[in-house]
The first five atom37 places (N, CA, C, CB, O) and aatype in JSON, in Angstrom:
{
  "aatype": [20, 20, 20, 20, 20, 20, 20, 20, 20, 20, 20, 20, 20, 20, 20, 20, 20, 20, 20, 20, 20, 20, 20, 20, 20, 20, 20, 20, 20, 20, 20, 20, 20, 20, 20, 20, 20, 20, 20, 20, 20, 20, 20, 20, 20, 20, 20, 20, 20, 20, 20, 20, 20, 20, 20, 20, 20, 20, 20, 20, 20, 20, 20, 20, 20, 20, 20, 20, 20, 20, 20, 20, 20, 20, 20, 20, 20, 20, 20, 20, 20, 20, 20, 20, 20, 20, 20, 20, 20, 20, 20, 20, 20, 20, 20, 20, 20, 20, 20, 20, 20, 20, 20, 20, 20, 20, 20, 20, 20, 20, 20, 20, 20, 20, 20, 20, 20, 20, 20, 20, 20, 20, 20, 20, 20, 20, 20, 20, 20, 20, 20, 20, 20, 20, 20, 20, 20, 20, 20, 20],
  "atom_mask": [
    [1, 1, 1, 1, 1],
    [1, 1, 1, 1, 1],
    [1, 1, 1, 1, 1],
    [1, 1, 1, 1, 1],
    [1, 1, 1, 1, 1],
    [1, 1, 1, 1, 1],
    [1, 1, 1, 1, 1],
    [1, 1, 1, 1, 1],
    [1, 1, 1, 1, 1],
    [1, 1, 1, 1, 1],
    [1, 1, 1, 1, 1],
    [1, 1, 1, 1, 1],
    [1, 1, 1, 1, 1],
    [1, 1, 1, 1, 1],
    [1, 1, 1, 1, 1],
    [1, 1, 1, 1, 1],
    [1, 1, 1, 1, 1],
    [1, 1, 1, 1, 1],
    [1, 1, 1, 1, 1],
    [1, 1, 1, 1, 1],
    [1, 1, 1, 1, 1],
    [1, 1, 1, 1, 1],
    [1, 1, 1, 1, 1],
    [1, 1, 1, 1, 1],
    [1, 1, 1, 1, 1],
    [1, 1, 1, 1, 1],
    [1, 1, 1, 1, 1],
    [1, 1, 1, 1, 1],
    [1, 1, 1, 1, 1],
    [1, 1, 1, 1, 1],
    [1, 1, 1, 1, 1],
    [1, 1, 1, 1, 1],
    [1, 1, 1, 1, 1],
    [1, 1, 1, 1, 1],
    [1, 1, 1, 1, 1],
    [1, 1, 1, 1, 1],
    [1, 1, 1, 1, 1],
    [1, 1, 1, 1, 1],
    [1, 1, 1, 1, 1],
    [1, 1, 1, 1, 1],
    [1, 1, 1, 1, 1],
    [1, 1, 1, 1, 1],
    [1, 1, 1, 1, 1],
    [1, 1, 1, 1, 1],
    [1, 1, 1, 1, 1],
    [1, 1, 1, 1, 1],
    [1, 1, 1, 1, 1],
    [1, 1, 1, 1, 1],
    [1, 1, 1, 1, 1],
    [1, 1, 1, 1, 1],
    [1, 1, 1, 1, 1],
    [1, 1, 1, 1, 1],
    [1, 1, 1, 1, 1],
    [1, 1, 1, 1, 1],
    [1, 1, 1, 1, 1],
    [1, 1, 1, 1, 1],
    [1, 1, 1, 1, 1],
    [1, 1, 1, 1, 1],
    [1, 1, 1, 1, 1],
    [1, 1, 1, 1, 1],
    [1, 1, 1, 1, 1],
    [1, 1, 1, 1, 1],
    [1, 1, 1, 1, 1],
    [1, 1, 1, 1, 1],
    [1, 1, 1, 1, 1],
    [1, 1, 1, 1, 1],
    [1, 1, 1, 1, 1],
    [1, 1, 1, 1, 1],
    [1, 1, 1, 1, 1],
    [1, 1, 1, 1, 1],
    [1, 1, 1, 1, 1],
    [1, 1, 1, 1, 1],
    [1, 1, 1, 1, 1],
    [1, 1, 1, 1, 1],
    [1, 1, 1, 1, 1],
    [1, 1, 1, 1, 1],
    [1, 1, 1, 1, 1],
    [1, 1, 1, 1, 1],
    [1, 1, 1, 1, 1],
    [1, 1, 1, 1, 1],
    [1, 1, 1, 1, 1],
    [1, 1, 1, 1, 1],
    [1, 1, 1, 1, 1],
    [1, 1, 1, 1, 1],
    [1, 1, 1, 1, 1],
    [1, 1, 1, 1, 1],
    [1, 1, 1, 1, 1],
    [1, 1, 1, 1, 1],
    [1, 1, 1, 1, 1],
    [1, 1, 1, 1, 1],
    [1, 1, 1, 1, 1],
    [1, 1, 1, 1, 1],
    [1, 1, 1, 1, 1],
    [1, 1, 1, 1, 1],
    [1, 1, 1, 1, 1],
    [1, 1, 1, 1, 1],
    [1, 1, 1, 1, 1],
    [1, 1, 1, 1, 1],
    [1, 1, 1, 1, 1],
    [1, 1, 1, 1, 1],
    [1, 1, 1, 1, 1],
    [1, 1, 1, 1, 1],
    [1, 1, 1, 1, 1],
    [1, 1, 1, 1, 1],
    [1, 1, 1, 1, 1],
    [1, 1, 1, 1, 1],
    [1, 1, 1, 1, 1],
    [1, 1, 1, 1, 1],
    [1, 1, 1, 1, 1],
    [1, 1, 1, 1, 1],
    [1, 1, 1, 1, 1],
    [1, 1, 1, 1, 1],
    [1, 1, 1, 1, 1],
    [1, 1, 1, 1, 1],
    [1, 1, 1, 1, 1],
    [1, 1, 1, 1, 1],
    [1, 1, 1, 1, 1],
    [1, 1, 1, 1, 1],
    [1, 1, 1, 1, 1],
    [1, 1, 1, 1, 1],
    [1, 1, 1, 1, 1],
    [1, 1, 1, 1, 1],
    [1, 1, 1, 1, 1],
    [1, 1, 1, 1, 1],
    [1, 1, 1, 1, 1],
    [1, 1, 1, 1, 1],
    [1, 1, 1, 1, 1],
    [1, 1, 1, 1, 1],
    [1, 1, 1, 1, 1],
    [1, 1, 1, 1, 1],
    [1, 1, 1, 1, 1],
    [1, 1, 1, 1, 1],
    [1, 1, 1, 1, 1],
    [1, 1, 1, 1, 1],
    [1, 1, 1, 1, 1],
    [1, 1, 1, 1, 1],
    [1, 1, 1, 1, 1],
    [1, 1, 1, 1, 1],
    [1, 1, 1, 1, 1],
    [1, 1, 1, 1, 1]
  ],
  "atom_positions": [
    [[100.97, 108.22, 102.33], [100.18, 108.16, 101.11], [99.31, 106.9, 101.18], [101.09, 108.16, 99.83], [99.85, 105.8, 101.34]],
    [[98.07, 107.03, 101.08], [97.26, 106.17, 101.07], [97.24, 104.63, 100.53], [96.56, 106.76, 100.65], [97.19, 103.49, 100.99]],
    [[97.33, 105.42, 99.07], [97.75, 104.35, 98.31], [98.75, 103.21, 98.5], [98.08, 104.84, 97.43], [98.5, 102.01, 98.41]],
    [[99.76, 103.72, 98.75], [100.86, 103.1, 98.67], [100.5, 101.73, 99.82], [102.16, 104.19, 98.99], [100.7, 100.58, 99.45]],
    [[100.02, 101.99, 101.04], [99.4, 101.47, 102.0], [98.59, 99.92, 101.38], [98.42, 102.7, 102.56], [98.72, 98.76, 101.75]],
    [[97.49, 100.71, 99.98], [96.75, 100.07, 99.89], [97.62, 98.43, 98.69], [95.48, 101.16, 99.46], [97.41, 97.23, 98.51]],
    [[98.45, 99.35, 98.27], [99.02, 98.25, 96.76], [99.69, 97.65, 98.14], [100.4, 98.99, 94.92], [99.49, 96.45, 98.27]],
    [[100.27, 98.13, 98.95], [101.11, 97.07, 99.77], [100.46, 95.59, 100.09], [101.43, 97.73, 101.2], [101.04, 94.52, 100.22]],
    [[98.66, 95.99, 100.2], [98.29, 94.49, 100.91], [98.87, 93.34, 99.92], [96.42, 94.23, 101.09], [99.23, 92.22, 100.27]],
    [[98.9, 93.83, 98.69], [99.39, 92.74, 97.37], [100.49, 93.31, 97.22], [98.54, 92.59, 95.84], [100.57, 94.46, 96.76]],
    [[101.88, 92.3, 97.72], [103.57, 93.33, 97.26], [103.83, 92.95, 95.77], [105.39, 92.71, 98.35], [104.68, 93.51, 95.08]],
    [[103.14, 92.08, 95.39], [103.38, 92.1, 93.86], [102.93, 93.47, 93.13], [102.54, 90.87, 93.19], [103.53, 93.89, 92.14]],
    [[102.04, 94.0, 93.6], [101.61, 95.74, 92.99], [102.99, 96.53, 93.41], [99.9, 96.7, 94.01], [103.67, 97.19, 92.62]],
    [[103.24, 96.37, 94.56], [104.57, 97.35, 94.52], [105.67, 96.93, 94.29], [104.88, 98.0, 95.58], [106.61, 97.71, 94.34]],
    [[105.94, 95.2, 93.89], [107.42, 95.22, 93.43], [106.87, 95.19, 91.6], [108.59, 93.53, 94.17], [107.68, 94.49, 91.0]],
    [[106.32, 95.46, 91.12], [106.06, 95.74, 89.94], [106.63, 97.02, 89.31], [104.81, 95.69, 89.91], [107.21, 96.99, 88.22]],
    [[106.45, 98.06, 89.96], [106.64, 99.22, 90.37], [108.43, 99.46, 90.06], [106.05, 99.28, 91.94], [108.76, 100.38, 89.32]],
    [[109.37, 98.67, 90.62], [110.45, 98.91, 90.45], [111.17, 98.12, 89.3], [110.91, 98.81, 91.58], [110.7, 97.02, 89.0]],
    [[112.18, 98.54, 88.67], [112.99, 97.63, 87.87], [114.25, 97.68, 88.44], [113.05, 97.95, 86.42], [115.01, 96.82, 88.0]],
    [[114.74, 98.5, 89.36], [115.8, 98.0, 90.36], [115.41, 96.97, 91.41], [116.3, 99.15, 91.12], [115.19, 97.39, 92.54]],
    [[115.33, 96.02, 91.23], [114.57, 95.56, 92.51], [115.43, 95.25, 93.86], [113.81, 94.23, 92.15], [114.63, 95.11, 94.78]],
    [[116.62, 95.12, 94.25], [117.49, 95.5, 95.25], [117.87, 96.79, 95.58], [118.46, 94.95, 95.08], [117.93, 97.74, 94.81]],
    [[118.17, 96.78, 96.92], [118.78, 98.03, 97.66], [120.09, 98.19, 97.55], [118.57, 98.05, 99.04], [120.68, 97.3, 98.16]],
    [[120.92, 99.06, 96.95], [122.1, 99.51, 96.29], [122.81, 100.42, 96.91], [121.87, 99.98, 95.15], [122.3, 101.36, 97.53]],
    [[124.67, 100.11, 96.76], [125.32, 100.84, 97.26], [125.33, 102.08, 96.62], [126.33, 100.34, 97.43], [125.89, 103.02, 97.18]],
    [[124.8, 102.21, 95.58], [125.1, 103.83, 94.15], [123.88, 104.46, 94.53], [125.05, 103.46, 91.87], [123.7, 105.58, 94.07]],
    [[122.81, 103.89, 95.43], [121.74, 104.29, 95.81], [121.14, 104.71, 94.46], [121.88, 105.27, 96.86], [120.69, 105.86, 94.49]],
    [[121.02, 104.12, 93.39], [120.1, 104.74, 92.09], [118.74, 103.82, 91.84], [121.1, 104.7, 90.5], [118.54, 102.72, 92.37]],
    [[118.38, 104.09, 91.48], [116.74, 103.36, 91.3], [115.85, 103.63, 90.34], [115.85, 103.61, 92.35], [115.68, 104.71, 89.79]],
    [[115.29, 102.62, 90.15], [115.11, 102.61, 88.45], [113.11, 102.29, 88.65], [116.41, 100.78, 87.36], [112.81, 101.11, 88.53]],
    [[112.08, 103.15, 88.89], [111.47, 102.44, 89.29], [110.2, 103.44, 87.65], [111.37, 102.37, 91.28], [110.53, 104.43, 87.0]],
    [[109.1, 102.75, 87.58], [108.06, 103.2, 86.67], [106.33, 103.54, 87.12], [108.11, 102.09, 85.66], [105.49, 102.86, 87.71]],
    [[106.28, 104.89, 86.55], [104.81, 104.72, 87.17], [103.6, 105.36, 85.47], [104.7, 106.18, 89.12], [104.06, 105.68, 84.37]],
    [[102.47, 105.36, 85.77], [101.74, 105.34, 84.63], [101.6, 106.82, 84.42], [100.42, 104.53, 84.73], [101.02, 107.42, 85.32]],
    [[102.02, 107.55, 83.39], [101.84, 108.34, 82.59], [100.64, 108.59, 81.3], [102.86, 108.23, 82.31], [101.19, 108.61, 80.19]],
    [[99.57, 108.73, 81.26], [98.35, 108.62, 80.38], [98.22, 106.87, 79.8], [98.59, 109.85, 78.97], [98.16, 106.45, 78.64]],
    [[98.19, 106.06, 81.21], [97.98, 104.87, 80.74], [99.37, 104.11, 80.66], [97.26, 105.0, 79.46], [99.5, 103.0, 81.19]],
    [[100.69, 104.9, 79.81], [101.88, 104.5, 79.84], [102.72, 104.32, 80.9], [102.35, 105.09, 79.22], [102.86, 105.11, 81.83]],
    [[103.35, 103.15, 80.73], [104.73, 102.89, 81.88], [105.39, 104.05, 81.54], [105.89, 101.41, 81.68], [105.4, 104.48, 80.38]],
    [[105.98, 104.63, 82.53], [107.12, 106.16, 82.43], [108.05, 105.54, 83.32], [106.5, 108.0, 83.14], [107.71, 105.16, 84.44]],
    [[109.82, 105.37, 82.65], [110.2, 105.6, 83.89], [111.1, 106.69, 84.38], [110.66, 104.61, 84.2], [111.65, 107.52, 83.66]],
    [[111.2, 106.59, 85.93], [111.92, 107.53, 86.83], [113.31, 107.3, 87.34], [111.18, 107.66, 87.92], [113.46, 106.2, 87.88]],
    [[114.3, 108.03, 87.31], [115.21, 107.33, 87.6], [115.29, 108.47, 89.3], [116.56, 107.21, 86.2], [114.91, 109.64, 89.29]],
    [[115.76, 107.9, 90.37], [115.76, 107.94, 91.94], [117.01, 107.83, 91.96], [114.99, 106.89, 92.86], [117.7, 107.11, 91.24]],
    [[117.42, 108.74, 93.02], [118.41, 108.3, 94.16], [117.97, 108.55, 95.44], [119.7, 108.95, 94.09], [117.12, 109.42, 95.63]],
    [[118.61, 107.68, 96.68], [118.37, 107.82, 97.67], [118.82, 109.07, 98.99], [118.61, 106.79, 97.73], [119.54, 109.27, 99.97]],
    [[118.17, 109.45, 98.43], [118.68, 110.89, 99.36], [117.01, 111.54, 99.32], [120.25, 112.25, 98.32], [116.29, 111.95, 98.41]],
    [[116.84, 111.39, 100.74], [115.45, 111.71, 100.82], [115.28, 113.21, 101.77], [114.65, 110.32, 101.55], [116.25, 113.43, 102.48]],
    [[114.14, 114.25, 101.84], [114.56, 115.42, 102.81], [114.07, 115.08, 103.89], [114.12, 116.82, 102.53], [113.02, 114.45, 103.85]],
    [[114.53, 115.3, 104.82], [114.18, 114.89, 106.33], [113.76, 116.42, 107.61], [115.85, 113.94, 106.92], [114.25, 117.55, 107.52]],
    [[113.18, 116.15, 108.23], [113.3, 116.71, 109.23], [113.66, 116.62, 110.49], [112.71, 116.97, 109.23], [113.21, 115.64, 111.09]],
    [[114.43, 117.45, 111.16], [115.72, 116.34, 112.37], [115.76, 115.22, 111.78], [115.27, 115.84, 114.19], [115.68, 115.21, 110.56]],
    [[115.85, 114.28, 112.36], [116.9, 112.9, 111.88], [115.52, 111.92, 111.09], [117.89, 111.77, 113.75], [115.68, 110.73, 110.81]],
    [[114.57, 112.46, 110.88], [113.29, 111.52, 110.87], [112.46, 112.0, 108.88], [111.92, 112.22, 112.75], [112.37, 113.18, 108.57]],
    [[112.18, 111.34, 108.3], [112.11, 111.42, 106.79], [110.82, 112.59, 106.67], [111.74, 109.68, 105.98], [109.8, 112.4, 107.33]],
    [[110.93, 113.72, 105.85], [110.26, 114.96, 106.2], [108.61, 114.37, 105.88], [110.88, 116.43, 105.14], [107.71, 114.82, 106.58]],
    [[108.24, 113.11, 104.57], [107.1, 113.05, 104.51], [106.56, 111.46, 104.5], [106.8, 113.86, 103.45], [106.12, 111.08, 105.59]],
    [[106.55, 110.7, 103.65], [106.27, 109.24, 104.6], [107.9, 108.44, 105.1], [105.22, 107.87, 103.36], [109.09, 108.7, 104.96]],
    [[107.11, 107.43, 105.69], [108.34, 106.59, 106.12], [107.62, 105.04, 106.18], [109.08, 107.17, 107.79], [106.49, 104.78, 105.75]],
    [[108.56, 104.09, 106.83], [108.54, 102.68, 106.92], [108.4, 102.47, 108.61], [109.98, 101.97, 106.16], [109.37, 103.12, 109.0]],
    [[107.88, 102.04, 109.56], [108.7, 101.32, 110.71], [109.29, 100.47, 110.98], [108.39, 101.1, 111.36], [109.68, 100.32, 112.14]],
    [[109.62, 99.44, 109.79], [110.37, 98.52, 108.93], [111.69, 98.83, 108.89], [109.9, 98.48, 107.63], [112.58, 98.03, 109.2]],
    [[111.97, 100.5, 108.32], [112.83, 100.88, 107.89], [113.17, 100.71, 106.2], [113.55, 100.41, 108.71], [114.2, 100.96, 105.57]],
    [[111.76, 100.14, 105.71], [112.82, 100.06, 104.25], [111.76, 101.21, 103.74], [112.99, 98.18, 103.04], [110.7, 101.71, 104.1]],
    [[112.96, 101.32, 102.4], [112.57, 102.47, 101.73], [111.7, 103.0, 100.1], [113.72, 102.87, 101.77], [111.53, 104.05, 99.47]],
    [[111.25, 101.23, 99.92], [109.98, 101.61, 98.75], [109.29, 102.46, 98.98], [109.0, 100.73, 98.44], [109.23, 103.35, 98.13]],
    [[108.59, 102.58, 99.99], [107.62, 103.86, 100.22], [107.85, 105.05, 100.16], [107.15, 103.95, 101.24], [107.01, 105.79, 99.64]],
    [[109.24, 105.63, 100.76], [110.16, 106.75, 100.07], [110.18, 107.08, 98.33], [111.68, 106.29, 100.46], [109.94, 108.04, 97.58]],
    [[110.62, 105.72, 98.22], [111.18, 105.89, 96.38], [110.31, 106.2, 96.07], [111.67, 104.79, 95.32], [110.42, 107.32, 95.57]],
    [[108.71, 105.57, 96.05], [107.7, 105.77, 95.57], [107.01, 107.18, 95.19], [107.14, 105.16, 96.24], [106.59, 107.74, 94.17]],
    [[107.14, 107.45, 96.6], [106.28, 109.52, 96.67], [107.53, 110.23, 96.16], [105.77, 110.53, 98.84], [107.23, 111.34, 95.69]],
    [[108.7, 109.99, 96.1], [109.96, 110.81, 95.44], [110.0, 110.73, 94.03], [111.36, 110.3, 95.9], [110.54, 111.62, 93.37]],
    [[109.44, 109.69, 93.48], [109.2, 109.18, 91.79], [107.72, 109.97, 91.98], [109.14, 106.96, 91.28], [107.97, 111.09, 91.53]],
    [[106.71, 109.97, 92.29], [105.46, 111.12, 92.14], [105.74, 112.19, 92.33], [104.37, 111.09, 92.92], [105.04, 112.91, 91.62]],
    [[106.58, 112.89, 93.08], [106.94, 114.19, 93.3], [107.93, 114.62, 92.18], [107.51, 114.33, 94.7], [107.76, 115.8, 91.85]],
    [[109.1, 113.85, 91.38], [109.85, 114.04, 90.51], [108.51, 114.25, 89.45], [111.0, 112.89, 90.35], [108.49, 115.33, 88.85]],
    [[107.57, 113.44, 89.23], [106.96, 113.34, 87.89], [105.98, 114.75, 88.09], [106.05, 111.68, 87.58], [105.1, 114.83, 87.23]],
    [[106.01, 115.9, 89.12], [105.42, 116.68, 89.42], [105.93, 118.1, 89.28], [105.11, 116.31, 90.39], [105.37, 119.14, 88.93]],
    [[107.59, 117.75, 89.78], [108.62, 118.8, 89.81], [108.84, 118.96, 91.36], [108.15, 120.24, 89.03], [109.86, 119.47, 91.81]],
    [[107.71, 118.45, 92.22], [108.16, 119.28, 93.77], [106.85, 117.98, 94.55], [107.57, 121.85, 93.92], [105.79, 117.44, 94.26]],
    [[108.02, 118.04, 95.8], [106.79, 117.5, 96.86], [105.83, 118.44, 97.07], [107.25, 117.12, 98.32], [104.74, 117.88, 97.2]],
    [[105.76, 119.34, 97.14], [104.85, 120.54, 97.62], [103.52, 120.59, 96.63], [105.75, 122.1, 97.54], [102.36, 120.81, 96.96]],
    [[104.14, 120.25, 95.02], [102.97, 120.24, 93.68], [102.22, 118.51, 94.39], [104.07, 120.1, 91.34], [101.32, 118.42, 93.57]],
    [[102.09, 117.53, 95.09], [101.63, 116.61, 95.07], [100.58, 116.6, 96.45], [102.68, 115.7, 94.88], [99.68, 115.77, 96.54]],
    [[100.81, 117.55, 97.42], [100.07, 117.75, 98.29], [98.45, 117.73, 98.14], [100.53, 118.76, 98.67], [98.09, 118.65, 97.4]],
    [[97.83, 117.28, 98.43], [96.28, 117.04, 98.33], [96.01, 116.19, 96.92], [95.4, 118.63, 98.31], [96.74, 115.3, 96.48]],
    [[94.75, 116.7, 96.29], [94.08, 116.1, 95.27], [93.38, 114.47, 95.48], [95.12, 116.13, 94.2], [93.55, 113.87, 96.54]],
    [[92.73, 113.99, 94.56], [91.94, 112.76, 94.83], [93.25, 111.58, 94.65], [90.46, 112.58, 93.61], [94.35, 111.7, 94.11]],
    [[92.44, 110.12, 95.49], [93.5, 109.35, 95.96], [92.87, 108.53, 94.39], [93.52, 108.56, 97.85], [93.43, 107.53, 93.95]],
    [[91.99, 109.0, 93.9], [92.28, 108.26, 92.58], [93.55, 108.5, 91.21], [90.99, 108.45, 91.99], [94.12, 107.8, 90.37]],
    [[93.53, 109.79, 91.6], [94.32, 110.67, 90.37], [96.03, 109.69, 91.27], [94.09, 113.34, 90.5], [96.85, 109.18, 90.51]],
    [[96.11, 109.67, 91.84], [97.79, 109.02, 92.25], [97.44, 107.41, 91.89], [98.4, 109.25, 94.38], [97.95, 106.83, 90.93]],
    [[96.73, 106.96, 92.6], [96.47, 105.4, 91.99], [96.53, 105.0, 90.49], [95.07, 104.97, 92.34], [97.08, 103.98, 90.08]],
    [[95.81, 106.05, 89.59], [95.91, 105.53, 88.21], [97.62, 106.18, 87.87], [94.43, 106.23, 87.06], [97.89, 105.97, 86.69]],
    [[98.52, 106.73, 88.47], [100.22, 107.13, 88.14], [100.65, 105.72, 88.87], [101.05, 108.93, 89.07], [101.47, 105.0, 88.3]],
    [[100.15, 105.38, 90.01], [100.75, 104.17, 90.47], [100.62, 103.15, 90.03], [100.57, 103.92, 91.42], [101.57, 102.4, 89.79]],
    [[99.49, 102.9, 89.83], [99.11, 101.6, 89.4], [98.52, 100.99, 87.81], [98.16, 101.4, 90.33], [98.36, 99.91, 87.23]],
    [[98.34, 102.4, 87.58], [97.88, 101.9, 85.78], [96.48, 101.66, 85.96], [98.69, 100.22, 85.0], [96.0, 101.54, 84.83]],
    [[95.79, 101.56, 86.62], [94.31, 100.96, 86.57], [93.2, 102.37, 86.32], [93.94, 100.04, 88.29], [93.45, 103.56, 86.53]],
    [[92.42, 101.99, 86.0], [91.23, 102.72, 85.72], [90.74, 103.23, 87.19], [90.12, 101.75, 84.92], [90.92, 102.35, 88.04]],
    [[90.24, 104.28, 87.64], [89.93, 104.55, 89.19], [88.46, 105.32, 89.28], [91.22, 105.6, 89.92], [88.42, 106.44, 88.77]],
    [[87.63, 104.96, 89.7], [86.57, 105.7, 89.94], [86.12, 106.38, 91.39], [85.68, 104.93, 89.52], [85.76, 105.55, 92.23]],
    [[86.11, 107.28, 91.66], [85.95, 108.24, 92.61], [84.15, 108.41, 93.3], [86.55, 109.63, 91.79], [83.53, 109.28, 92.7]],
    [[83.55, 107.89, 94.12], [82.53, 108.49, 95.16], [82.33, 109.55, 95.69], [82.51, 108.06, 96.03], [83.2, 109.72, 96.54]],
    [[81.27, 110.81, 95.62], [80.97, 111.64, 96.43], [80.05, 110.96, 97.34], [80.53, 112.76, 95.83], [79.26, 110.07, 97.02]],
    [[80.23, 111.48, 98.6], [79.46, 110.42, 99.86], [78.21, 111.26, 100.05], [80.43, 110.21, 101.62], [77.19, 110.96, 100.68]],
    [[78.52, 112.53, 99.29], [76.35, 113.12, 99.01], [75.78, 112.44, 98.34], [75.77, 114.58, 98.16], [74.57, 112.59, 98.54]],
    [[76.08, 111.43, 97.28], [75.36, 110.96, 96.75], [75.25, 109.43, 96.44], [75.39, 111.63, 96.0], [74.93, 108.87, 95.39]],
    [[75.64, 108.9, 97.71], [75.65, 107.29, 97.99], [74.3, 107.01, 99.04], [77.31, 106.77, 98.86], [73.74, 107.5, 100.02]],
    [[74.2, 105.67, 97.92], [72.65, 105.14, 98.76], [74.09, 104.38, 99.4], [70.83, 103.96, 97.76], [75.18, 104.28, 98.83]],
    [[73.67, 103.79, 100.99], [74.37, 103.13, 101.67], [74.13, 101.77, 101.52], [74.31, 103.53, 102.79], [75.12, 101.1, 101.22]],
    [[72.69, 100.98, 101.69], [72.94, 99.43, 100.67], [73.17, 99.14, 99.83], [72.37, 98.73, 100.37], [73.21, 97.93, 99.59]],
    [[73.47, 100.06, 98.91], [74.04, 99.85, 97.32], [75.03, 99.54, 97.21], [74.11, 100.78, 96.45], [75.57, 98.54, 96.73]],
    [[75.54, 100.9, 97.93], [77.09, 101.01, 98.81], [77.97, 100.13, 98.7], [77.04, 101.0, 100.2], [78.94, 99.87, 97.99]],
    [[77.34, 99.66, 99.73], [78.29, 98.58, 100.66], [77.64, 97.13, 99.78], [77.84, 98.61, 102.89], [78.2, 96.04, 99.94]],
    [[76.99, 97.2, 99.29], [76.66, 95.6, 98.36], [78.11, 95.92, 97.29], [74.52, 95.52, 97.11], [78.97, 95.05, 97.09]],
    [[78.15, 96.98, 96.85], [79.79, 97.65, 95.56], [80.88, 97.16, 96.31], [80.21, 99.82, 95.32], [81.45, 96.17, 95.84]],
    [[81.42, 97.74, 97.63], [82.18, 97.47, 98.08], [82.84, 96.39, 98.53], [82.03, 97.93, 98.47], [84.06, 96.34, 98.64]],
    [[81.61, 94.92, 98.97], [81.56, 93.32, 98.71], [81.88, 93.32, 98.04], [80.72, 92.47, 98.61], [83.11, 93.35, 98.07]],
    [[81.22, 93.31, 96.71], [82.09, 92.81, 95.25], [83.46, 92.95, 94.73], [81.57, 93.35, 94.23], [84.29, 92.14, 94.33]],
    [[83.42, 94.93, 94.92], [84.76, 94.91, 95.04], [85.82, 94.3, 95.65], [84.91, 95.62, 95.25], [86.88, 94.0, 95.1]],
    [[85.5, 94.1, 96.83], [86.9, 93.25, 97.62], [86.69, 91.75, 97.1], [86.87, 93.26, 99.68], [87.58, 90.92, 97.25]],
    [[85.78, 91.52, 96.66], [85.91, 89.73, 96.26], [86.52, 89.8, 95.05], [84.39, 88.73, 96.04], [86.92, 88.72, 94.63]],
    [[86.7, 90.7, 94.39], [87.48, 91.1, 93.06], [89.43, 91.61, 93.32], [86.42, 92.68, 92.39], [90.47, 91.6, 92.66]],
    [[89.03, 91.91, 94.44], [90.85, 92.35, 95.35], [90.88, 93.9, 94.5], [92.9, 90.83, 94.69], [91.91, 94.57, 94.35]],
    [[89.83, 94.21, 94.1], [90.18, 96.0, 93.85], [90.65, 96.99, 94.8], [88.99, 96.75, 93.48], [90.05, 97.24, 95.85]],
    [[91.62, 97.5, 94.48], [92.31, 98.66, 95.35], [91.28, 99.59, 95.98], [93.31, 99.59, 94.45], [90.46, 99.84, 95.09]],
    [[90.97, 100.21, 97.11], [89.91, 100.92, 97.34], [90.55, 101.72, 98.56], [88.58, 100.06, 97.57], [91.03, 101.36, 99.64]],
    [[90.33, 103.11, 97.87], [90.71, 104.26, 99.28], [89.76, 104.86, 99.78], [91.6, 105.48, 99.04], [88.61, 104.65, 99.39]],
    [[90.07, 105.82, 100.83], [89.3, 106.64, 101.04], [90.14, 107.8, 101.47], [88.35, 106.17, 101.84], [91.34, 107.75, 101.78]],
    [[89.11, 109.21, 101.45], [90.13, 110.35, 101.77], [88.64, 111.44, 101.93], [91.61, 110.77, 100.21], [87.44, 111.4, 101.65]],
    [[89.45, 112.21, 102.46], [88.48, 113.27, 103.12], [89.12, 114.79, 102.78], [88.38, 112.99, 104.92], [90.31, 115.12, 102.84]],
    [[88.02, 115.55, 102.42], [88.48, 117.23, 102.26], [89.95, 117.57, 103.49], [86.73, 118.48, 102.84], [90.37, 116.81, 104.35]],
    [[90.21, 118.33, 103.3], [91.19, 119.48, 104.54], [90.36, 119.97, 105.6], [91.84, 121.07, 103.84], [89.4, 120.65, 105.25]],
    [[90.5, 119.8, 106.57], [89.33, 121.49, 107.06], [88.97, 120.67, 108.75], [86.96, 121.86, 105.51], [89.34, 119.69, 109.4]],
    [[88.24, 121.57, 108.82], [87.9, 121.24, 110.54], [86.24, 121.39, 110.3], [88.71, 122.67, 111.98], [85.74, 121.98, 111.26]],
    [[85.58, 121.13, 109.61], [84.35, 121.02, 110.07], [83.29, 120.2, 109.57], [83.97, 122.05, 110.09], [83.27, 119.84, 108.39]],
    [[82.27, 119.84, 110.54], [82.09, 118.68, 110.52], [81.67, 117.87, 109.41], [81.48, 118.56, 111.31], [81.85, 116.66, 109.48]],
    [[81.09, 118.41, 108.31], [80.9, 117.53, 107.04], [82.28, 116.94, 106.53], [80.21, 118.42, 105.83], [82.13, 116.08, 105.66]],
    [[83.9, 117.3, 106.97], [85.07, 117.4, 106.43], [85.19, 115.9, 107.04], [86.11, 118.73, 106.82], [86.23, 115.25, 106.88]]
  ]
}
């Protein structure tokens, strides 16, 4: 998940995120994400689905498991991993993060404008993704 990637450069965005903030023998987890603006929270356990021995959808090479809890608290607030598959990386950022998110179509970007937005933005430390349609061809 993109996102998750992106709140990581600042771990204060993702230990915000939890109100368990240790790793537990009861494996329960107490973590919150934004609901129409509102803190919601989720309550987790650690039992994640895997495929062979390896975690079925993100993982850590770390080994730790915020990034798990995280898409398992979006997928709970969904009903199913399967309901969270695709859609814009803004619509998950404003559940993650609470912030306001504005979305680019790249048909209709002047490119010095662009990239003068995108300066500012990062001198501001705004979260910024990117994501691309499904598909195999070449506008995708």
């Amino acid at each position: 998940m993109a996102v998750l990637s992106s709140m990581a450069e600042i771990p204060e965005r993702v230990y915000s995120r939890f109100i368990t903030k240790e790793v537990n023998a009861a494996g329960i987890y107490l973590v919150t994400l934004f609901v129409n603006g509102y803190e919601f929270p989720v309550i987790l356990d650690d039992y994640f689905p895997v495929v062979g021995n390896r975690p079925a959808f993100c993982s850590s090479k770390e080994g730790e498991i915020w990034a798990m809890l995280l898409e398992k608290a979006w997928a709970k607030l969904y009903g199913s991993y399967m309901r969270t598959e695709g859609g814009q990386t803004a619509h998950a950022t404003q559940h993650l993060m609470g912030y306001p998110a504005h979305t680019y179509d790249h048909k209709n970007i002047q490119p010095a404008q662009f990239w003068k937005e995108l300066v500012e933005f990062d001198k501001r430390n705004y979260v910024m993704l990117t994501s691309s349609n499904s598909g195999t061809n070449e506008e995708t």
